[in-house]
C-alpha positions in Angstrom: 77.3 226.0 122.0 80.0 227.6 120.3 83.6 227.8 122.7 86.8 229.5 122.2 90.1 227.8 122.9 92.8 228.8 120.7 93.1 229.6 116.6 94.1 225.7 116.1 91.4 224.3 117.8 88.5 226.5 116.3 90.5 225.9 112.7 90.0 222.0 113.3 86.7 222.6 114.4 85.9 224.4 111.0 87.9 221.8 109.0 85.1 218.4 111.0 82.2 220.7 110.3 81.4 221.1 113.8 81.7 224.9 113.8 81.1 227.3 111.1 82.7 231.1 111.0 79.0 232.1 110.9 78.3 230.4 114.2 81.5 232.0 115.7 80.7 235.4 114.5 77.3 234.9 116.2 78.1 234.2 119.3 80.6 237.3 119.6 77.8 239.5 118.2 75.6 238.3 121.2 78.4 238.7 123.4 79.1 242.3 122.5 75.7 243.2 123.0 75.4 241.5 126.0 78.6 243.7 127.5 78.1 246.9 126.0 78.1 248.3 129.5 82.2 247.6 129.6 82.2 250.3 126.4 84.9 248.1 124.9 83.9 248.8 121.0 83.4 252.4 119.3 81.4 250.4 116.5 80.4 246.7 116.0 80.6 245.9 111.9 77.4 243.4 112.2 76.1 242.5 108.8 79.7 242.8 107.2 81.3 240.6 109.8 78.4 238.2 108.9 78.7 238.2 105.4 82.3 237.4 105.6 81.8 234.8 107.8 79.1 233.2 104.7 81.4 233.9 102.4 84.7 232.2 104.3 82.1 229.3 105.4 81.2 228.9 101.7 84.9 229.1 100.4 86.3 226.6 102.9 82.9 223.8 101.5 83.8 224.5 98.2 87.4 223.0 98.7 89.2 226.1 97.7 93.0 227.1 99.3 91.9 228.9 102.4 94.2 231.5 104.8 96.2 230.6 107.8 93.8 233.2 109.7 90.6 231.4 108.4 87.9 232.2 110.4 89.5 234.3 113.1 88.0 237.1 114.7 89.6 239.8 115.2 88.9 243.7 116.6 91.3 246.2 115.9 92.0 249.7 118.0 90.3 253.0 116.7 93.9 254.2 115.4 94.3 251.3 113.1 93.1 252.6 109.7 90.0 250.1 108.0 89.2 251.3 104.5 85.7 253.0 104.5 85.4 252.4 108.0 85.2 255.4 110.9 89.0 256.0 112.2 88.6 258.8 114.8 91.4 257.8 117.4 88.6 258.6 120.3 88.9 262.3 119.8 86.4 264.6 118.7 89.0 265.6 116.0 88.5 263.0 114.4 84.3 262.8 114.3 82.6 260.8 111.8 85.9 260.3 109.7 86.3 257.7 107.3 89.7 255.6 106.6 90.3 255.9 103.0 92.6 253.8 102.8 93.5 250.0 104.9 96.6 249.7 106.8 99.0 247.6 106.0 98.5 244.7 108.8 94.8 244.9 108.1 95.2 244.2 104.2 97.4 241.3 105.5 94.7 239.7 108.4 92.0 239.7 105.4 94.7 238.4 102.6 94.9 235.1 105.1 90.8 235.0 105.5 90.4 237.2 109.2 87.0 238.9 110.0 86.9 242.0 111.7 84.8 242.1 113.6 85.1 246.1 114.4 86.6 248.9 116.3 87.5 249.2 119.8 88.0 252.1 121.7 90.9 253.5 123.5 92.8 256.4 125.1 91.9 259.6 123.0 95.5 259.6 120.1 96.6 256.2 122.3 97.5 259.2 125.0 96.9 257.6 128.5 97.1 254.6 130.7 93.4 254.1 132.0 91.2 254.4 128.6 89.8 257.5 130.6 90.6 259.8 128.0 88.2 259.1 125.5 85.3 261.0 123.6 83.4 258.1 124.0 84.1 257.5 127.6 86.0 254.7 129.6 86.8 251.2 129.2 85.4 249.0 132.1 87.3 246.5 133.2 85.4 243.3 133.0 87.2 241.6 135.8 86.4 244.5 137.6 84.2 247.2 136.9 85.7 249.9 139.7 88.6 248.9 138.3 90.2 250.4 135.1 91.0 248.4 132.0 94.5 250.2 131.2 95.7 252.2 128.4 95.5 253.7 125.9 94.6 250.1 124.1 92.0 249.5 127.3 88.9 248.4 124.9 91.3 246.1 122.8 92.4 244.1 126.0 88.7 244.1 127.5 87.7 242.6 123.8 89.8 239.7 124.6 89.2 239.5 128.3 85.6 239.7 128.0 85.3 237.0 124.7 84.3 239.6 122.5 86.5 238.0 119.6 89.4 236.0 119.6 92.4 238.3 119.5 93.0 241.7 118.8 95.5 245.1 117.5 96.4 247.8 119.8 99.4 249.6 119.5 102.2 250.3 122.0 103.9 253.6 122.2 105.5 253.1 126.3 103.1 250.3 127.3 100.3 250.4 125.7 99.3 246.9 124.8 101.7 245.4 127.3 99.8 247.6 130.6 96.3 247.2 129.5 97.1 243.5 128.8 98.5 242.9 132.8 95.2 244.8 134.3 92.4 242.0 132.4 94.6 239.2 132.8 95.2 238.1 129.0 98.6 237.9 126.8 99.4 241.2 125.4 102.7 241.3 123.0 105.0 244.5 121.9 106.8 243.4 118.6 110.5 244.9 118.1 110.2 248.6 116.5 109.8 247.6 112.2 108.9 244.1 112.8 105.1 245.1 111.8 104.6 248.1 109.3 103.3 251.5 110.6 102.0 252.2 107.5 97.9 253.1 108.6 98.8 253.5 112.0 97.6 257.0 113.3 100.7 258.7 115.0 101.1 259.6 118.3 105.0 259.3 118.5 106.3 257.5 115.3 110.1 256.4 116.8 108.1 254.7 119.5 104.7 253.4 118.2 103.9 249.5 117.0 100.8 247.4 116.5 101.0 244.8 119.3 98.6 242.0 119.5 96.4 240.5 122.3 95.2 237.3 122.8 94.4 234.4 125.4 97.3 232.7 124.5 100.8 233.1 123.1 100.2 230.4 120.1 97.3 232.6 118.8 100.0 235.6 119.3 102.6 234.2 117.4 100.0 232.9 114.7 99.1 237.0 114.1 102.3 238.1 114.3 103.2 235.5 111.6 100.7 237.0 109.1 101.0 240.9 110.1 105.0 241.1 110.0 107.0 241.8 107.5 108.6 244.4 105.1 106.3 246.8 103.4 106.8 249.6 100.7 105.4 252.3 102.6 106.8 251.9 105.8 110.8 252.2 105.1 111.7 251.4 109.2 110.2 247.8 108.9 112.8 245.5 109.5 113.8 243.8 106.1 115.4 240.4 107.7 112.4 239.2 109.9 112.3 235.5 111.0 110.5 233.3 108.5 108.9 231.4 110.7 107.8 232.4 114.4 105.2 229.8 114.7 107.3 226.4 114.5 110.7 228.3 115.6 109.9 229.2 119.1 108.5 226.1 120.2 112.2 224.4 119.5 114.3 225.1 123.2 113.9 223.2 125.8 112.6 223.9 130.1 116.0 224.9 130.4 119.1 226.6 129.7 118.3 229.9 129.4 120.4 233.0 130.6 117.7 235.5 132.6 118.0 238.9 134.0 116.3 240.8 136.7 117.3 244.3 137.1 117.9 244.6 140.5 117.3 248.4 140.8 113.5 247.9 139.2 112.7 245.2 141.9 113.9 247.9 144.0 112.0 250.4 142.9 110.0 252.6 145.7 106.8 252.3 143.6 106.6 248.7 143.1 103.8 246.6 145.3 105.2 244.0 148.0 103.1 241.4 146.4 104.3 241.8 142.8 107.7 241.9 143.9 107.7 238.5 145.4 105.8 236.7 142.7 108.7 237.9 140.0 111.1 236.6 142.8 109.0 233.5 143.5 109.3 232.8 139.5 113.0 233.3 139.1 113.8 231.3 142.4 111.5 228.7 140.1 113.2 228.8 136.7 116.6 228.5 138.9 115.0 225.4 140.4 114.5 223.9 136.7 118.2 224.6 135.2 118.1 227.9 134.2 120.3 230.8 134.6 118.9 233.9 136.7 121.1 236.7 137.6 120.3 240.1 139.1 121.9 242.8 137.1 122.3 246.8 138.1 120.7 249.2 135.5 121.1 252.7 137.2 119.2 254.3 134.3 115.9 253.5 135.6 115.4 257.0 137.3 115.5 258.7 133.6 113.5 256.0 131.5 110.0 257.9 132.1 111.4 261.4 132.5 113.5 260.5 128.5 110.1 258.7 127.5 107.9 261.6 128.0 109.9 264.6 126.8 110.7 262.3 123.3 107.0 261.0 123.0 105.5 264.9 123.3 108.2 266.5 121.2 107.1 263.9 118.4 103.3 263.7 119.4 103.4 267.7 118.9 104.6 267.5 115.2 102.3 264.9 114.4 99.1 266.3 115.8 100.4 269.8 114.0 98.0 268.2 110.9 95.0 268.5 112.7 94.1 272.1 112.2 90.4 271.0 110.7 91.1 273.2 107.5 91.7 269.8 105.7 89.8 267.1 107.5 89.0 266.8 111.3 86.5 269.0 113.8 85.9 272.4 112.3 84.7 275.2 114.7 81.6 277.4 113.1 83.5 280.1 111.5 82.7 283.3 112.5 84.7 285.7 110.5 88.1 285.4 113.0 91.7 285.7 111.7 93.4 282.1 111.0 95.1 281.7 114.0 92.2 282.2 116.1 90.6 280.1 114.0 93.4 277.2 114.4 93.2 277.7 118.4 89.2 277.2 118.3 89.8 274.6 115.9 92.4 272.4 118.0 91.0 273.9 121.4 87.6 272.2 120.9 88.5 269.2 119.3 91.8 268.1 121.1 90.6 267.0 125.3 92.6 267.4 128.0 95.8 265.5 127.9 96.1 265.3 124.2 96.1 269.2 124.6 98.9 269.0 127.6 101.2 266.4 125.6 101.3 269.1 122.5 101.9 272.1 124.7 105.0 269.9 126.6 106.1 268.7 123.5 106.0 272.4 122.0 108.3 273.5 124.9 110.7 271.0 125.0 111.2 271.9 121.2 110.9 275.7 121.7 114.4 277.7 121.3 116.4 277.9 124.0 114.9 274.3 125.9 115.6 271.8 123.0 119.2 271.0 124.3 118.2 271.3 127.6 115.2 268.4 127.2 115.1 267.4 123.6 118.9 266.8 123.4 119.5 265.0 126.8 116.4 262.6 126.5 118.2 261.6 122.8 121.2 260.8 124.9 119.6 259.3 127.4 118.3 256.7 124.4 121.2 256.2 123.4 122.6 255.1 126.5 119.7 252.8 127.0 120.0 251.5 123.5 124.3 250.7 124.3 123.4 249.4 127.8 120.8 247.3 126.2 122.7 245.5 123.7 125.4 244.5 126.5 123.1 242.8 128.7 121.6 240.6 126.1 125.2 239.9 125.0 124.8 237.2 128.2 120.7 236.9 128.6 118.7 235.6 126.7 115.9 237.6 128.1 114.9 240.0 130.9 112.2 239.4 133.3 110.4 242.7 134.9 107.2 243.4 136.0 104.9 245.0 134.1 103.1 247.1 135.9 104.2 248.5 139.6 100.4 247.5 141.1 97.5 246.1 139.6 94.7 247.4 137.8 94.0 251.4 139.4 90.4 252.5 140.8 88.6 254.3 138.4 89.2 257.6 138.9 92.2 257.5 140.7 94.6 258.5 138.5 93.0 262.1 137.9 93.9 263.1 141.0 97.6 262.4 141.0 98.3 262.5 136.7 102.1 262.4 137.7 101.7 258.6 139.3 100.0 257.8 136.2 103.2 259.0 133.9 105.1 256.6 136.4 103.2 253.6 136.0 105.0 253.7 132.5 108.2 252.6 134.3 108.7 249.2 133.3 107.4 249.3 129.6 108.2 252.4 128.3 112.2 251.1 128.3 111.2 248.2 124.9 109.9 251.4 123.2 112.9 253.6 123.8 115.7 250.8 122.6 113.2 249.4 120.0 113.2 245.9 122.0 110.2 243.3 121.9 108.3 242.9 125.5 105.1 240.6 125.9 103.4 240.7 129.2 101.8 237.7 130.5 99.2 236.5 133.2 101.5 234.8 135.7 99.6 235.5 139.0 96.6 236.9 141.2 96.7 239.5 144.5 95.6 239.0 147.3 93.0 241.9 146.2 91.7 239.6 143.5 93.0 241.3 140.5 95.3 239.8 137.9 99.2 240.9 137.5 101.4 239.3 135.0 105.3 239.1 134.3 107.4 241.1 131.3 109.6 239.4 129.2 111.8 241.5 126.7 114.0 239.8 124.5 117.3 241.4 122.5 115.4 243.6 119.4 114.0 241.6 116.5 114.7 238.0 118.8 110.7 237.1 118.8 111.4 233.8 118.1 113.3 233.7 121.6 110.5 235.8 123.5 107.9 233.8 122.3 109.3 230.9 122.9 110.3 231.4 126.7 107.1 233.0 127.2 105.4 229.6 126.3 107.5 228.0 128.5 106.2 230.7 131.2 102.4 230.6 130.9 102.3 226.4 131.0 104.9 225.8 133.7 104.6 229.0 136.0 101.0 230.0 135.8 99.6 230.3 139.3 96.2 231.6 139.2 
């Protein structure tokens, strides 16, 4: 029976003829339909996922030059644009509509031979931090069904979790990839802002957002990341001086010798469970033990970082979303003969839910005359400050270790109740998307209540090779399940 271990593995595998990509793609089809209760995919590409797989299976026989992703299946998050495939970003909006065009890291997965596999579903405009927020309802954790899977990328990170494919694209706008990733217990990996094109992304805040990558492991991470990075014409903030080689490069160091901070006024923090707190402390009294530097620094930002995050994410969100009036494309309310504007508010009113709705109207007001130096102007500051703080403290660390999440995965529900504890769950990861910095989160430890919690790493901006490498080091030394 056909098992999953890691990208080089199944590529051997392929290579002895004792797997095919049609058998792979099988056996995730079964499994899909077997979990359809967790509502991780929006839609399953059956028969093109299984003529790919022929064709690949056919193209490797025939002796032909085959791609360093040959074989792989992957799933990608409903805002990640598939050429004449559905893109609705889990909003009603967006019904029925078809990508007509493929974003750039997409183009790149199938130039080196990757099967996608299909769509998964998320936080409605990647606006949330349970995968409540959806048209097409939540993500189920599959750990845990009471349990939420995270957000917005929740049905990206249960595709992994659950072996529903191999790896898989969210994006990260404050946490996105890196929160969902630390409730299911997988590897879940925020590249530096421009080290992977925008370019077919939807927008939700377009300073902030990047396509982050999950997997099982952080070889099969760097492995994506080597084929999807990379300077592209249509996306101008993409880093033009990217490392060549991520794979081979962070694999180099050594147990020890690294320079590791812990901000001391995050482990602190008043939100942050007992349990989580002594497992980062129990891992840095570890890496101590083993040669490495560990240091507990002050960062008396911390109290802003959300409060910053949220006014800069809405302002942007609210210009973005402006496009969606459904004159051009999108949901279009029956016209009855109104004026235009009522018309727009029909329009937007029935087609935006809930919290995409309330992240518009805060991100209209913080704009609005008279508040945009008040809020729009400070949070830029704030950044700023972040940003300078930022590139001090990895002028002596190599990396920073934080948690990633203040408890583990929330009930169900919870969250509705008290939205302003879910804005503050963002505490930890929103910080890489305000100074641009790289963050992976990874599946260090288990509560006492049986659920999963991992460990962030964030490394100086555009320094994967260094985050990926320590985080290897992490996961097969310090894994304590």
């Amino acid at each position: 029976m056909f098992s999953f271990q890691n990208i080089s593995f199944y590529q051997q595998q392929l290579s002895e003829g004792k797997t095919s990509c049609l058998e792979a793609v099988q056996f995730y089809l079964d499994k899909i339909k077997e979990n359809e209760r967790l509502n991780a995919f929006v839609e399953v590409y059956t028969e093109e996922s299984l003529s790919r797989a022929k064709f690949l299976d056919e193209k490797r026989k025939s002796g032909k030059s085959i791609g360093k992703l040959h074989g792989v299946v992957i799933a990608l998050k409903d805002v990640i644009c598939y050429k004449d495939h559905k893109i609705t970003a889990a909003s009603k909006m967006l019904e029925n509509f078809v990508s007509i065009y493929s974003s750039t890291a997409v183009e790149k997965l199938l130039e080196e031979d990757a099967i996608v596999i299909g769509n998964c579903n998320c936080d409605e405009f990647a606006m949330g931090s349970t995968n409540e927020n959806s048209v097409y309802g939540s993500v189920k954790n599959a750990l845990e069904e009471t349990k939420v899977s995270g957000g917005s990328s929740g049905g990206s990170a249960v595709a992994v979790q659950a072996a529903l494919c191999m790896v898989s694209l969210g994006s990260d706008t404050g946490g996105s990839v890196r929160q969902p990733a630390d409730f299911c217990g997988i590897v879940g990996m925020k590249p530096s802002y421009g080290t992977i094109s925008r370019h077919g992304l939807i927008a939700y805040a377009s300073s902030f957002d990047q396509i982050g990558i999950f997997a099982i492991n952080v070889e099969d991470v760097s492995k994506v990341l080597q084929v999807i990075k990379g300077k592209d014409e249509y996306d101008s903030t993409v880093n033009q001086e990217i490392s060549e080689n991520l794979i081979s490069n962070h694999q180099q160091k050594g147990s020890s010798g690294y320079r590791i901070a812990l901000f001391k006024n995050a482990m602190e923090h008043r939100s942050l469970d007992v349990e989580i707190k002594k497992g980062i402390y129990k891992l840095a009294d570890n890496l101590k033990k083993d040669g490495n530097v560990v240091e507990e620094i002050n960062f008396d930002l911390i109290d802003y970082i959300v409060p910053a995050y949220y006014v800069l994410t809405t302002a942007e969100a609210s210009s973005n979303l402006s496009r969606y009036d459904g004159i051009r494309y999108g949901y279009r309310y029956e016209d009855n003969g109104e004026d235009l504007t009522t018309f727009y508010k029909k329009n937007r009113g029935k087609g935006f839910g809930k919290e995409v709705k309330k992240r518009i109207m805060l991100g209209t007001f913080v704009l609005s005359e008279g508040y945009y130096d008040a809020y729009f102007t400070k949070a830029q500051q704030v950044r700023n400050l972040l940003s300078l703080q930022t590139k001090e403290i990895f002028n002596n660390f190599d990396a920073v270790l934080l948690p990633t999440v203040p408890t583990t995965a929330f009930e169900v529900g919870s969250m509705k109740k008290d939205p302003i504890a879910a804005y503050l769950a963002d505490i930890y990861t929103v910080f890489a998307n305000l100074t641009g910095i790289p963050g992976i989160s990874l599946p260090l430890f288990q509560h006492s209540n049986g659920m999963p919690f991992g460990v962030q790493v964030l490394s100086n901006k555009h320094n994967e090779v260094t985050l990926l490498q320590f985080s290897e080091l992490l996961l097969k030394n310090y894994k304590r399940y």
